[in-house]
C-alpha positions as CSV (number, residue, x, y, z in Angstrom):
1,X,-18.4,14.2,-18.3
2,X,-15.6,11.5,-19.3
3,X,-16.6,8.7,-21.0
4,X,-14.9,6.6,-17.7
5,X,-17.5,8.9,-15.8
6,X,-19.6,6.8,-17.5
7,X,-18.9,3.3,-17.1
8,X,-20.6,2.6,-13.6
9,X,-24.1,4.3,-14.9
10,X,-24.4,2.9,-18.1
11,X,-23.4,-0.5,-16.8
12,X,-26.1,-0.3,-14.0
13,X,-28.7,1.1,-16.9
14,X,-27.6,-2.3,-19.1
15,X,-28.4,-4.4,-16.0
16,X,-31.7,-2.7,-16.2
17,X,-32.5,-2.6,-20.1
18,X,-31.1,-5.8,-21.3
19,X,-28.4,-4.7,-23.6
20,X,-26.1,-2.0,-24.2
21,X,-27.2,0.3,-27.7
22,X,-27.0,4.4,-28.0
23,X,-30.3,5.7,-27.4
24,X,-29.3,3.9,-23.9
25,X,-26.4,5.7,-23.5
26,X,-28.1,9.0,-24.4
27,X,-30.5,8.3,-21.4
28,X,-27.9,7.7,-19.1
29,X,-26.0,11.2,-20.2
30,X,-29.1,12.4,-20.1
31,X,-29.7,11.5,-16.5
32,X,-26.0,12.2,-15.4
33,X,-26.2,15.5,-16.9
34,X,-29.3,16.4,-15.1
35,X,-27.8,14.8,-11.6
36,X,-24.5,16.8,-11.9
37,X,-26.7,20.2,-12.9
38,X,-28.8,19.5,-9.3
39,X,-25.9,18.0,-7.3
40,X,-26.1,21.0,-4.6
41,X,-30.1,19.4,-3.9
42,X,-30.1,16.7,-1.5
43,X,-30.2,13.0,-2.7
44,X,-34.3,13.0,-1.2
45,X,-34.7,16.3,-3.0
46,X,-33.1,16.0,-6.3
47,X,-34.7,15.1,-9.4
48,X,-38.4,15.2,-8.8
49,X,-39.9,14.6,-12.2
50,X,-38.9,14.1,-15.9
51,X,-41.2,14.8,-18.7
52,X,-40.0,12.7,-21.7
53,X,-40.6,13.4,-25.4
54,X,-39.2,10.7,-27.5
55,X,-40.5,8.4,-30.2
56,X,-41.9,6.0,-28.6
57,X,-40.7,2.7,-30.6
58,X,-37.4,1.1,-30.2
59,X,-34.6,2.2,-30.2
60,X,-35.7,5.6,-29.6
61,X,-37.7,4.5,-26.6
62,X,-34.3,3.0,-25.0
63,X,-33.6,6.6,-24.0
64,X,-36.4,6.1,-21.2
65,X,-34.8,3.3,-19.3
66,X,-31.3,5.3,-19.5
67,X,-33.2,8.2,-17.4
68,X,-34.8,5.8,-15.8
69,X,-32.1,4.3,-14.4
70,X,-30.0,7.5,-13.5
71,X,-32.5,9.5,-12.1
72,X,-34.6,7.0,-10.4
73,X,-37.8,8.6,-11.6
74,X,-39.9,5.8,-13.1
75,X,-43.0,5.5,-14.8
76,X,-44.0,2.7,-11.6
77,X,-43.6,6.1,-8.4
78,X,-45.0,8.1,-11.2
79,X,-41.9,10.3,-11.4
80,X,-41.4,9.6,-15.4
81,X,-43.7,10.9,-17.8
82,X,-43.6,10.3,-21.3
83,X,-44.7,12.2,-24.4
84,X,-44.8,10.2,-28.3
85,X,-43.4,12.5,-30.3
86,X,-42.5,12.4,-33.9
87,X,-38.4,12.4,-33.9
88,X,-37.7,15.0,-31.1
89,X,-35.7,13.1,-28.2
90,X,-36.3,16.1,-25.3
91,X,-36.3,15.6,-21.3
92,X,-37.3,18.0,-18.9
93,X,-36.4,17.6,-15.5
94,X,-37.7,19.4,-12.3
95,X,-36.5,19.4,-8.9
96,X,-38.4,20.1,-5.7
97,X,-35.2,21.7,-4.0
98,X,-35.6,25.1,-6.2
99,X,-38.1,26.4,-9.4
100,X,-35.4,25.5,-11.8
101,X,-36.2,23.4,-15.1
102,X,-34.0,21.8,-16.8
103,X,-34.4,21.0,-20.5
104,X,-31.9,18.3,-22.3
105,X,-32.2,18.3,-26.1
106,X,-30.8,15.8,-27.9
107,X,-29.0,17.1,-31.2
108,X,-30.8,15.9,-34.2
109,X,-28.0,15.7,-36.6
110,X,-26.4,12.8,-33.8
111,X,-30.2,11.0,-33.9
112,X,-29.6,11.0,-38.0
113,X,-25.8,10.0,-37.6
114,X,-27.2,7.1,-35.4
115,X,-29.5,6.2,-38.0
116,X,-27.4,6.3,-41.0
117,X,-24.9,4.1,-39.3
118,X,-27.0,1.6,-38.3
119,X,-28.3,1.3,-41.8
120,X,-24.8,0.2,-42.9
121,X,-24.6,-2.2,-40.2
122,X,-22.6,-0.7,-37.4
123,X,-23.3,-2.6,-34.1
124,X,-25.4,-1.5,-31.1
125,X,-22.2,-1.9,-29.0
126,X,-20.2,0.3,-31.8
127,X,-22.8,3.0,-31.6
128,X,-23.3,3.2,-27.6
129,X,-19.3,3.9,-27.4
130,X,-19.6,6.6,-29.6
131,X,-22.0,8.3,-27.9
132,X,-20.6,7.8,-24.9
133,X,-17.2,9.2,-26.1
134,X,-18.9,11.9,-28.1
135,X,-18.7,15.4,-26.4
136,X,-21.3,16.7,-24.4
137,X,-22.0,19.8,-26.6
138,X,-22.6,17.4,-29.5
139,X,-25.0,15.5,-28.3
140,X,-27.2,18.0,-26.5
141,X,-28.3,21.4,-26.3
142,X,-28.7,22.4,-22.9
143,X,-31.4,25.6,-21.4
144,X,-32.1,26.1,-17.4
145,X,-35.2,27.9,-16.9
């Protein structure tokens, strides 16, 4: 996906969160990704749950309201479920439409680049558009099931 892809979604996802930042833009890629992979389901059967495992402290937690907002599975209809884990950022989406899982991992090495940067001060703002300009096959490894 092109970062212009991207505009509308994250935009609709900052609405949503508050504020634009990278572990929100990893949501929303993580949610477009997942929408694009189950495009051939209809919109009422597409995405019909998402089992998060994430951190779950800020920023990390951002990530949540990226899918959130992409996918439309939320924790309120129970669609969203969410796992605390130590520094693994991991979705797994279903879909009623066939048995196939898909799981979205995101690369650690980009969680750690992330990290380091914003240690030396590089804005939220700075980090979302890398993300969001960083290829796909970067950021996440991919497996259908």
């Amino acid at each position: 996906m092109k970062k212009n892809e991207l505009e509308t979604p994250i935009s609709d996802a900052v609405r949503l969160h508050g504020h634009l930042g990278p572990f929100l833009v990893i949501g929303v890629r993580m949610g477009t990704i997942a929408n694009r992979i189950f495009a051939s389901c209809s919109t009422k059967k597409g995405t019909s749950q998402v089992t998060v495992r994430v951190p779950l402290r800020t920023p990390y937690s951002c990530v949540l309201d990226g899918i959130q907002s992409t996918t439309k599975c939320t924790i309120g209809n129970q669609k969203l479920k969410v796992q605390d884990s130590p520094k693994e950022i991991t979705a797994q989406f279903r879909t009623q439409c066939s048995d196939e899982t898909l799981i979205i991992s995101a690369n650690p090495k980009i969680i750690r680049k992330i990290e380091n940067e914003f240690s030396r001060g590089t804005t939220n703002e700075e980090l979302a558009e890398k993300m969001a300009s960083t290829p796909e096959n970067q950021v996440f490894k991919l497996k259908k099931m």
